[in-house]
C-alpha positions in Angstrom: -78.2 -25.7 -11.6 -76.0 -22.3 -12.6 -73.8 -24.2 -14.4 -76.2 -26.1 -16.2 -77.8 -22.6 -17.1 -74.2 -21.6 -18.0 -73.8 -24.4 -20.3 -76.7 -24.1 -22.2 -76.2 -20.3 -22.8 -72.9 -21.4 -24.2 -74.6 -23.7 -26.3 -73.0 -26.7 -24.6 -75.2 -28.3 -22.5 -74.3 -31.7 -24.2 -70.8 -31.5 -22.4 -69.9 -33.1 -19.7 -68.8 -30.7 -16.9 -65.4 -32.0 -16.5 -64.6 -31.5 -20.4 -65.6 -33.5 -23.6 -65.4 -37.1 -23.6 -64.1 -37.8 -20.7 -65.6 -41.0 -19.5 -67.4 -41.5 -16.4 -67.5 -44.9 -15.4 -66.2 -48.2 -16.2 -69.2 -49.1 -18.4 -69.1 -46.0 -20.3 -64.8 -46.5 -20.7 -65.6 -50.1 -22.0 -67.7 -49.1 -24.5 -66.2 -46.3 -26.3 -63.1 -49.1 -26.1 -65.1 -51.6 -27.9 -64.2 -49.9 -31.2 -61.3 -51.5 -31.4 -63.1 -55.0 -30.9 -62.1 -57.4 -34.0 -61.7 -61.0 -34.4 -59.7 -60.7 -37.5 -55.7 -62.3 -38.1 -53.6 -60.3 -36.4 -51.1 -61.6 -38.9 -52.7 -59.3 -41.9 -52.2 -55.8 -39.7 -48.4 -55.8 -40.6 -49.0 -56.5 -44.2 -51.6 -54.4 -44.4 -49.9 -51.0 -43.5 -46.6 -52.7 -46.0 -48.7 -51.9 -48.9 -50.3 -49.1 -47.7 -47.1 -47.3 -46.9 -45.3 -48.6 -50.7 -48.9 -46.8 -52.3 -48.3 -43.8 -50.9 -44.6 -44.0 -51.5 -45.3 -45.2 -55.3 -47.9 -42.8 -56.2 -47.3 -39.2 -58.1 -45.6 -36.8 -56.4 -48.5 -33.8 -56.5 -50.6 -36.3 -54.6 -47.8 -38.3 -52.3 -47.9 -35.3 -49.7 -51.5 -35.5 -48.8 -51.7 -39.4 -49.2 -48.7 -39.6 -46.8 -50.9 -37.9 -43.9 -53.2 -41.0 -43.7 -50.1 -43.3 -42.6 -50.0 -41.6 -39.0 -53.4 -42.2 -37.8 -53.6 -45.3 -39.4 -50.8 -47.1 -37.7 -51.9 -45.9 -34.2 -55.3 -47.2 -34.4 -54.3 -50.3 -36.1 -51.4 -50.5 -32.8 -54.5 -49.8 -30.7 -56.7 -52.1 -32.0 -53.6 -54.9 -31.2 -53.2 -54.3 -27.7 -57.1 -54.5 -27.2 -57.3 -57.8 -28.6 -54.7 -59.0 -26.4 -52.5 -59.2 -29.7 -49.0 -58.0 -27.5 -46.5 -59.4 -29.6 -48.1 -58.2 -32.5 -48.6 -54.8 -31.7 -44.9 -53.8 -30.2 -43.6 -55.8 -33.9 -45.9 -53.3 -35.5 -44.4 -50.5 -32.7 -41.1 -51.2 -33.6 -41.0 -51.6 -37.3 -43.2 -48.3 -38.6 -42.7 -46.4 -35.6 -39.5 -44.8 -36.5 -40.9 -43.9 -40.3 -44.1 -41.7 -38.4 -43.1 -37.7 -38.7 -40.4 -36.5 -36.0 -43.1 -34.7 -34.6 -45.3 -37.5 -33.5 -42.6 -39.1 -31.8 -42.9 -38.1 -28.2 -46.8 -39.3 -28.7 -45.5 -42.8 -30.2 -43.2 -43.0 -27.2 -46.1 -42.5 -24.8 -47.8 -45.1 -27.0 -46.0 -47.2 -26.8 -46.3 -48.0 -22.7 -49.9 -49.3 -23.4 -49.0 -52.9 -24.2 -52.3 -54.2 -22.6 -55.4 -54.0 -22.8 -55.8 -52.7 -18.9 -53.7 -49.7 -19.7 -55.8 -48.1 -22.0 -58.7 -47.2 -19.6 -57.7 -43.6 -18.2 -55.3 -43.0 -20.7 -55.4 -39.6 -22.2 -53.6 -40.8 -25.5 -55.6 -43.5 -26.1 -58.9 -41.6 -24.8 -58.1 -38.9 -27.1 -57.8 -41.0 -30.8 -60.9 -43.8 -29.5 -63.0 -40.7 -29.1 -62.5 -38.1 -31.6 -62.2 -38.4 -35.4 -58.1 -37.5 -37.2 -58.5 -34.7 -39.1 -57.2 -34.5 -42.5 -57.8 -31.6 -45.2 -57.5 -33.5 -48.5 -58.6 -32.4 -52.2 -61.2 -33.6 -54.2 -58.5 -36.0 -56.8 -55.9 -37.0 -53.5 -59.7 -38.1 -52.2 -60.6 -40.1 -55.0 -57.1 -42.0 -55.6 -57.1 -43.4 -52.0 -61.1 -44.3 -52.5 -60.2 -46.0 -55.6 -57.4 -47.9 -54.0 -59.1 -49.0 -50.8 -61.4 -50.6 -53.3 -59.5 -52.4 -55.1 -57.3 -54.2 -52.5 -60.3 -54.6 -50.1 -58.2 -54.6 -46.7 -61.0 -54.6 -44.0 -58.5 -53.4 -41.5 -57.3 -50.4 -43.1 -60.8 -49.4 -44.6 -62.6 -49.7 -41.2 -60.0 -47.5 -39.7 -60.4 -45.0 -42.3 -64.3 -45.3 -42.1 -64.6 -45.2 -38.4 -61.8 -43.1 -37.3 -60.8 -40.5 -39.4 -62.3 -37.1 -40.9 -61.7 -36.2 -44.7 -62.2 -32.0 -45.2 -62.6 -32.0 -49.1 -61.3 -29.1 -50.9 -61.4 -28.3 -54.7 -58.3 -27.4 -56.4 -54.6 -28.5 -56.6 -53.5 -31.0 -53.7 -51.1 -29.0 -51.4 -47.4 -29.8 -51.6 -45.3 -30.6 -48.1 -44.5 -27.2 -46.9 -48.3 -26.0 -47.2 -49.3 -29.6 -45.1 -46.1 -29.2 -42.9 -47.4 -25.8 -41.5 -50.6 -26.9 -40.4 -49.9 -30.5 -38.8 -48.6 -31.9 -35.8 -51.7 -31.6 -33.7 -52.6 -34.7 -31.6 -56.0 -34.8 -34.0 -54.7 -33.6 -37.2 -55.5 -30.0 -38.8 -58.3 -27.8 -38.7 -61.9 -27.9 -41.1 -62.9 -24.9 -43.0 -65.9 -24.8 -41.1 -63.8 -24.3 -37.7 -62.3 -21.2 -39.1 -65.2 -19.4 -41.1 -66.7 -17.5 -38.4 -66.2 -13.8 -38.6 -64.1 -12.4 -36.3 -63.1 -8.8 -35.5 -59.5 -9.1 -34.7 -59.0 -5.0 -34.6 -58.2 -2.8 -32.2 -61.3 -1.0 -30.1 -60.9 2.7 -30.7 -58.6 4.7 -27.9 -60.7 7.4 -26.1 -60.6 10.9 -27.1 -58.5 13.0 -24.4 -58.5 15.9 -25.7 -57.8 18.6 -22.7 -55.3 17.8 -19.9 -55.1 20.2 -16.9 -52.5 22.0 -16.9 -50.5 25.0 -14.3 -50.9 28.0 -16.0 -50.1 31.8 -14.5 -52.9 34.3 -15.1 -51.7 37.0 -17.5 -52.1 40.5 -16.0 -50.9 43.7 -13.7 -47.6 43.0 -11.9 -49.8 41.9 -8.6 -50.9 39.4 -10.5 -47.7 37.5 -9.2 -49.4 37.4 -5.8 -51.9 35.5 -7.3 -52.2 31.8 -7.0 -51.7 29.3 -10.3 -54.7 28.0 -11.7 -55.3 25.0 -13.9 -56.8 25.6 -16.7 -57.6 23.2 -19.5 -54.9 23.6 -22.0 -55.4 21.7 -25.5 -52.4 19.7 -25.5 -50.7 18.9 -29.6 -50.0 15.7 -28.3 -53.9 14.9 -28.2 -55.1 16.8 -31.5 -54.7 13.8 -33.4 -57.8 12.0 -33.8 -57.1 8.2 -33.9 -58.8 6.6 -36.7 -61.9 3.4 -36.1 -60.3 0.0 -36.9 -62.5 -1.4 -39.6 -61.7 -4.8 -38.5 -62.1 -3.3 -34.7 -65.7 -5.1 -32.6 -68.5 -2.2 -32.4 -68.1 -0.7 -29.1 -71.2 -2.4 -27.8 -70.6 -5.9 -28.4 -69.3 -7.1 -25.2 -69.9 -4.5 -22.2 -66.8 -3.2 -21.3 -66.2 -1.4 -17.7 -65.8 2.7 -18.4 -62.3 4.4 -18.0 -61.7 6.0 -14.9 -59.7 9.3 -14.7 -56.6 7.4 -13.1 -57.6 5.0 -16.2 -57.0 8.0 -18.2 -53.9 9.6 -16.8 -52.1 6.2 -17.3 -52.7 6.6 -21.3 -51.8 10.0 -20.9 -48.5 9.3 -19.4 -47.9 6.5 -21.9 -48.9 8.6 -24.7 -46.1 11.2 -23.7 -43.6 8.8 -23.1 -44.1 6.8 -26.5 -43.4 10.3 -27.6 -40.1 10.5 -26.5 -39.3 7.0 -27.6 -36.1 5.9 -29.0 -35.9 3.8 -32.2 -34.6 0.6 -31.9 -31.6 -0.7 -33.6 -28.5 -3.0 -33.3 -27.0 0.4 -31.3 -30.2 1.2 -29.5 -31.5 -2.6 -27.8 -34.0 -2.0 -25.0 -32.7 -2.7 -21.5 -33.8 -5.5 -19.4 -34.2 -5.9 -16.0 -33.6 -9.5 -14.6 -35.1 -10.8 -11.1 -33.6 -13.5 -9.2 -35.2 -15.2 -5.9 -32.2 -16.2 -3.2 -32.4 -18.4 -0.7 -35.7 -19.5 -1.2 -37.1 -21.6 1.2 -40.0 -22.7 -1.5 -40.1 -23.5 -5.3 -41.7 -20.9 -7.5 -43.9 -21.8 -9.2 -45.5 -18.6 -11.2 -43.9 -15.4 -11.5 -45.4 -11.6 -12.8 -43.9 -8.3 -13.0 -46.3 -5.6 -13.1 -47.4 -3.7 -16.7 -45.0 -0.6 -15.2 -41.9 -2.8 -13.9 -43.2 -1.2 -9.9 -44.6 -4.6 -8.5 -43.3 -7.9 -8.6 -46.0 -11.2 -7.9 -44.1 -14.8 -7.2 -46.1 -17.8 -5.8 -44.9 -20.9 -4.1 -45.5 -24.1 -3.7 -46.3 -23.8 0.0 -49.5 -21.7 -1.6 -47.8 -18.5 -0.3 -48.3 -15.8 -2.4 -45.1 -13.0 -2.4 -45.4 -9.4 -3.9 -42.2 -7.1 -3.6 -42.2 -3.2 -4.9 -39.8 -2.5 -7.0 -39.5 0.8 -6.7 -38.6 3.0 -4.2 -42.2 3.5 -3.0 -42.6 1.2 0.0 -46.6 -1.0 0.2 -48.9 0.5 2.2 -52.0 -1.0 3.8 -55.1 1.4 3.5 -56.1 3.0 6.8 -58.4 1.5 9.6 -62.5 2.1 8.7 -62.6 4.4 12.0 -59.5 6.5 10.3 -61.4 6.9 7.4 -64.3 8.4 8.4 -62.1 11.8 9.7 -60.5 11.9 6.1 -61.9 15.2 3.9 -63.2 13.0 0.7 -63.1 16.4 -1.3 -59.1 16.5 -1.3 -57.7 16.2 -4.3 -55.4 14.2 -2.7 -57.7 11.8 -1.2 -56.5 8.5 -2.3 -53.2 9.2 -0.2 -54.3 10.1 2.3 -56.4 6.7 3.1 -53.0 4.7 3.3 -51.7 4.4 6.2 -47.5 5.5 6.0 -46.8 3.3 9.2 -47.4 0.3 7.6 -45.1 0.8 4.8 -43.0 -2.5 3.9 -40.9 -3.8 0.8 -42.6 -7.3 0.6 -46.3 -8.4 1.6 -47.3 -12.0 2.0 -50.4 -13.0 0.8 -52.0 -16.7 2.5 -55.4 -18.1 1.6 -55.1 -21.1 -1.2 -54.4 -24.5 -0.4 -51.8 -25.9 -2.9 -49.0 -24.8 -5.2 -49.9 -21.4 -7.0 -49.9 -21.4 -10.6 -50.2 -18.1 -11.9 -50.3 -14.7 -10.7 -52.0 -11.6 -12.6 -52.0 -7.8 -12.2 -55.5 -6.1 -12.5 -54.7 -3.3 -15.7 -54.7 -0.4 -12.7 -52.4 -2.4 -10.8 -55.1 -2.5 -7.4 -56.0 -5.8 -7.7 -53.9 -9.2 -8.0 -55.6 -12.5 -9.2 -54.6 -16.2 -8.0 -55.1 -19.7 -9.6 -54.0 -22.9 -7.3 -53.8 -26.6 -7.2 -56.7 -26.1 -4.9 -59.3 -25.7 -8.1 -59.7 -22.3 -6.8 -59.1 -18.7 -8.5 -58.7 -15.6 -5.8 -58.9 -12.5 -5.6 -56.2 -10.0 -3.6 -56.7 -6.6 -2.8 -53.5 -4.5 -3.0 -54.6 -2.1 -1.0 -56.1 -3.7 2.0 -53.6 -6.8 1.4 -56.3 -8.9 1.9 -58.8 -12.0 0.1 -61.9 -10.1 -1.7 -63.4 -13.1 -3.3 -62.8 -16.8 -3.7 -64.4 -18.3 -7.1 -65.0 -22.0 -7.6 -66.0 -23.9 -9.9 -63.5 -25.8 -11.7 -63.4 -29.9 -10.1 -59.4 -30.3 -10.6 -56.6 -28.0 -10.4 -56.6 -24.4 -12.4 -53.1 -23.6 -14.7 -53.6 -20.0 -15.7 -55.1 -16.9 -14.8 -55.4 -14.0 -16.9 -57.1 -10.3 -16.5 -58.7 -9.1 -19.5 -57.0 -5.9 -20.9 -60.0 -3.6 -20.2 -59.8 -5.4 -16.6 -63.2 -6.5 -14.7 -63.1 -9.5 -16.8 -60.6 -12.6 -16.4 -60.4 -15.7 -18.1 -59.1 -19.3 -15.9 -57.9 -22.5 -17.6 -58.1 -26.0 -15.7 -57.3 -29.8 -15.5 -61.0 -30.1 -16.3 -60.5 -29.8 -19.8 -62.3 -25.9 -19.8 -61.4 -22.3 -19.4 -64.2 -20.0 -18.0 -64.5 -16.5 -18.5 -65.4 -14.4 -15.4 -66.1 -11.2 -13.9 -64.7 -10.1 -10.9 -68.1 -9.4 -9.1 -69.8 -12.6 -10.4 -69.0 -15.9 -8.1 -70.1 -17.8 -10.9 -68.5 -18.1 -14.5 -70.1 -16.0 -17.1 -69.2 -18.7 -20.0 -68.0 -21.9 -19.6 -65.1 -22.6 -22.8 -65.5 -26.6 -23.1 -64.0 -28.9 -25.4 -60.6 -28.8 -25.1 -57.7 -29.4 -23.3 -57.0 -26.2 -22.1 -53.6 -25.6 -20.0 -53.5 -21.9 -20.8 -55.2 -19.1 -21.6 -55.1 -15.3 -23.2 -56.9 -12.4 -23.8 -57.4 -11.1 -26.9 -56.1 -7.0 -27.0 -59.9 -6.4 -28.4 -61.3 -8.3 -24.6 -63.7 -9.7 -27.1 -61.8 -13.1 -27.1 -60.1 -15.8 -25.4 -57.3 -18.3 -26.8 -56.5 -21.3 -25.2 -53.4 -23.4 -25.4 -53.4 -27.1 -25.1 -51.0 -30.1 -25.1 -53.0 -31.5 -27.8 -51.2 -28.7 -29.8 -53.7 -26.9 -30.8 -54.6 -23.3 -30.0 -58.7 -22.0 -30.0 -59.9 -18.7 -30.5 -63.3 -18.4 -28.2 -66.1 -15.5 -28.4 -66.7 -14.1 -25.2 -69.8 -13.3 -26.2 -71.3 -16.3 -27.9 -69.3 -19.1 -25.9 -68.4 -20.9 -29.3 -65.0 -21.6 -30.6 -64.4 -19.3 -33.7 -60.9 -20.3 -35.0 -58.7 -23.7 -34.3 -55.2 -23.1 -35.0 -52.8 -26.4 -35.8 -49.1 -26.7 -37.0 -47.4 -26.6 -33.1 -44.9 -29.5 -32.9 -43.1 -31.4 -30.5 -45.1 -30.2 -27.7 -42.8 -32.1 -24.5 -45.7 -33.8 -22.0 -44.3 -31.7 -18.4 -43.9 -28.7 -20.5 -46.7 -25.5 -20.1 -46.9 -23.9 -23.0 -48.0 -19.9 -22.7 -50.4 -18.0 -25.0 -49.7 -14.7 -26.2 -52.3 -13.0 -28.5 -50.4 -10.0 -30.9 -52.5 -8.0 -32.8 -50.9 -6.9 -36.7 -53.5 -5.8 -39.3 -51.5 -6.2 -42.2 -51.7 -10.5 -41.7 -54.0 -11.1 -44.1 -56.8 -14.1 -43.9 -54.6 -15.9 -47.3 -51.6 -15.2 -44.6 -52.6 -18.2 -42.5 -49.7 -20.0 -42.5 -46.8 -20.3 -40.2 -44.4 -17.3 -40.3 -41.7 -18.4 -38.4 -40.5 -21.0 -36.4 -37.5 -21.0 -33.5 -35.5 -23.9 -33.3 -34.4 -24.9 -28.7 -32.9 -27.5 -29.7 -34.4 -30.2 -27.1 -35.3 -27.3 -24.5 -39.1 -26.9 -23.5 -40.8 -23.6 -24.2 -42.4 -22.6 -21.0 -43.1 -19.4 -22.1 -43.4 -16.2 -24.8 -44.1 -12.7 -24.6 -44.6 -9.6 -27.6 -43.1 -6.5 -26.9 -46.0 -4.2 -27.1 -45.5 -3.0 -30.4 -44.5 -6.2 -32.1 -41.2 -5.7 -32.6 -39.4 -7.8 -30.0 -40.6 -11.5 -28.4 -39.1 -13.0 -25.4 -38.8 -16.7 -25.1 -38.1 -18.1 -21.9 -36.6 -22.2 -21.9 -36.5 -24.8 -19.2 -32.5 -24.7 -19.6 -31.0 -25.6 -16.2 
């Protein structure tokens, strides 16, 4: 029932709760299959993709490019279309013969491809199930467009024109067909590249507008006689040079009321006072000046990790296992303390300034706390922005929610059916975002057991806040990356042009904000060559300046 509601809030309530198109039962599996039903010669295939590959080859090079991204989808579905007829010996000649010409980047799909050699072997199969049920992509202007019409007309090749018809998705464009660089930074994705329409919704990618803190206490001595010294400091509030600076509104920024974010709280605010002060005493970076690093290392450990986090100000350190044991050491010299007993409370003065300390209890001070409660392998850890709360996603389908101060299991959220990959508190905090096996993320709010918006559609294997808290992107091994509004529920941006995405690798999501990217910057900006290492994951240095890749590299 709520997550029907849910869905149809979202404006999804024609998706199926485990994610798009995934089938249901047999009958339902057979007949998106039956696509690929023909009782044509499977002699003609091979012939038929010879003299569509030497068109493309012969015609001009302006329009060769954007021809040439037909070739890929076509030979897959026509492979496809082999093994469902029961044509084996046709389709792994066909495998074997044009396989090696697709794009290095499509190779690692071929591979996989090239497993299902019977018709039994496509039922379940996420390759297959992903180009059966969803249209190739391919942005294409108006005269590429016309040259291929005019040439599947002429020969008349059913095979190749009912591919084209059935199974793939021309985005017209007027102007000059693109030339390979332009089409090289956008492909690669499992369905091809992105429509205009995907990426014309407005979106405010700025910053939302720091609060004013104008006046900090500070310790000041009362000017006066000389018994004035006997007198004890007061704090005043001192204008602080620091602060005079108004910060300017981000025209690009969300209008503060869009998306109801929790109020600061005044430890909220002494945490971008000290962070103020210390970017103030900052050192410029250079090839003399590199910021220091501090590495962690896990000995002796009687589990595999499995997720790792460091808090926002390097004092707490989060590692979960596979036994689902959760694991946070201090790293600082300020051991953990559990908060006080509810009887110990009550004889506490709640007027001290010092208040907060006071409710921990010193005895129970350790360097490590262990944290039980899920029921499989822990995925990813998260700090809450204020560092008092930790977030958990497990094999178990479940996301939870650890107190830091009580050590203890606040909430345990379900709804996603198979396992959950990532985890990730909103910037602001309150909020957090989960992505699953189910093929959705869901955004959430900590005191809400049920989603707030359910993010379906894709295969979503990670997930990341925008700095804004107005969005989420997802990461998926589709290799695409979506850009959803958290208020709305709909996807507003679908970025393609990730390669050579490895099938056991997790790729991570980082969202970094610049304002001088312009909307004609769309393109790739740079691209770091591992060699044949998986990415597992990437992190911006808050300022943009540095990003940290970490490899599989044993």
């Amino acid at each position: 029932g709520t997550e029907e509601l849910l869905k149809k809030e979202a404006n999804l309530s024609d998706v199926d709760s485990p994610g798009e198109n995934v089938p249901q039962s047999d009958s339902e599996v057979s007949s998106m299959l039956s696509a690929y039903k023909s009782e044509g010669d499977p002699q003609v295939y091979e012939g038929a993709y010879t003299e569509l590959k030497k068109f493309v080859e012969g015609a001009l090079d302006i329009y060769k490019h954007e021809l040439g991204m037909i070739l890929y989808p076509v030979f897959v579905h026509m492979y496809l279309e082999l093994v469902y007829n029961g044509h084996e010996e046709q389709a792994i000649r066909l495998m074997d013969r044009f396989g090696k010409d697709q794009d290095d980047y499509y190779q690692d799909d071929l591979k996989r491809l090239s497993h299902i050699t019977k018709k039994d072997h496509m039922k379940g199969n996420e390759l297959s199930d992903t180009f059966k049920s969803n249209e190739f992509i391919i942005r294409m202007s108006r005269d590429t467009l016309s040259i291929l019409k005019r040439h599947l007309q002429e020969k008349k090749h059913s095979v190749v024109l009912n591919i084209v018809q059935e199974h793939l998705y021309f985005d017209m464009y007027e102007g000059v067909a693109r030339n390979k660089q332009q089409i090289e930074s956008t492909a690669g994705s499992m369905l091809g590249e992105a429509t205009r329409q995907d990426n014309k919704t407005k979106v405010y990618y700025g910053l939302l507008k720091e609060p004013d803190i104008q006046y900090m206490p500070v310790e000041e001595e009362e000017e006066g006689d000389g018994d004035g010294a006997d007198k004890p400091k007061k704090k005043k509030q001192k204008k602080d040079p620091l602060f005079s600076k108004k910060t300017k509104s981000d025209p690009n920024a969300p209008p503060l009321d869009r998306m109801p974010l929790p109020d600061l709280k005044d430890a909220d605010k002494m945490e971008k006072v000290k962070a103020l002060r210390e970017a103030s005493k900052r050192v410029t970076l250079g090839p003399d000046s590199l910021p220091s690093i501090c590495f962690y290392t896990l000995l002796n450990s009687s589990q595999v990790v499995t997720s790792a986090e460091v808090a926002e100000d390097s004092s707490l350190l989060a590692v979960g296992f596979t036994d689902a044991v959760i694991k946070v050491w201090t790293l600082v010299p300020q051991k953990l303390r559990a908060m006080k007993s509810s009887e110990q409370l009550q004889d506490i003065d709640r007027e001290a300034d010092d208040v907060l300390v006071r409710m921990m209890d010193d005895r129970s001070s350790e360097m490590c706390r262990v944290l039980s409660g899920h029921g499989g392998p822990v995925y990813r850890v998260t700090f809450s922005p204020d560092r008092t709360l930790l977030l958990s996603c497990s094999e178990d389908t479940t996301i939870r929610l650890w107190s830091l101060q009580t050590w203890s299991c606040l909430v345990c959220y379900k709804g996603h059916i198979y396992p959950v990959w990532d985890v990730r508190f909103s910037p602001h905090g309150y909020y957090f975002a989960t992505a699953g096996h189910d093929k959705t993320a869901r955004l959430w709010a900590t005191d809400q057991h049920q989603p707030l918006r359910i993010f379906a559609g894709h295969f979503s294997d990670c997930v990341q806040f925008h700095p804004n808290s107005n969005y989420v992107a997802t990461g998926s091994s589709d290799r695409t990356v979506r850009l959803w509004d958290c208020v709305t529920g709909n996807h507003v941006r679908l970025m393609t042009g990730h390669k050579l995405a490895e099938e056991v690798s997790l790729e991570d999501v980082n969202i970094s904000h610049n304002p001088d990217i312009k909307k004609s910057d769309s393109y790739l900006l740079r691209s770091y060559g591992t060699k044949n290492s998986a990415v597992l994951a990437l992190h911006f240095t808050r300022r943009n300046l540095l990003l940290a890749i970490g490899m599989f590299d044993l």
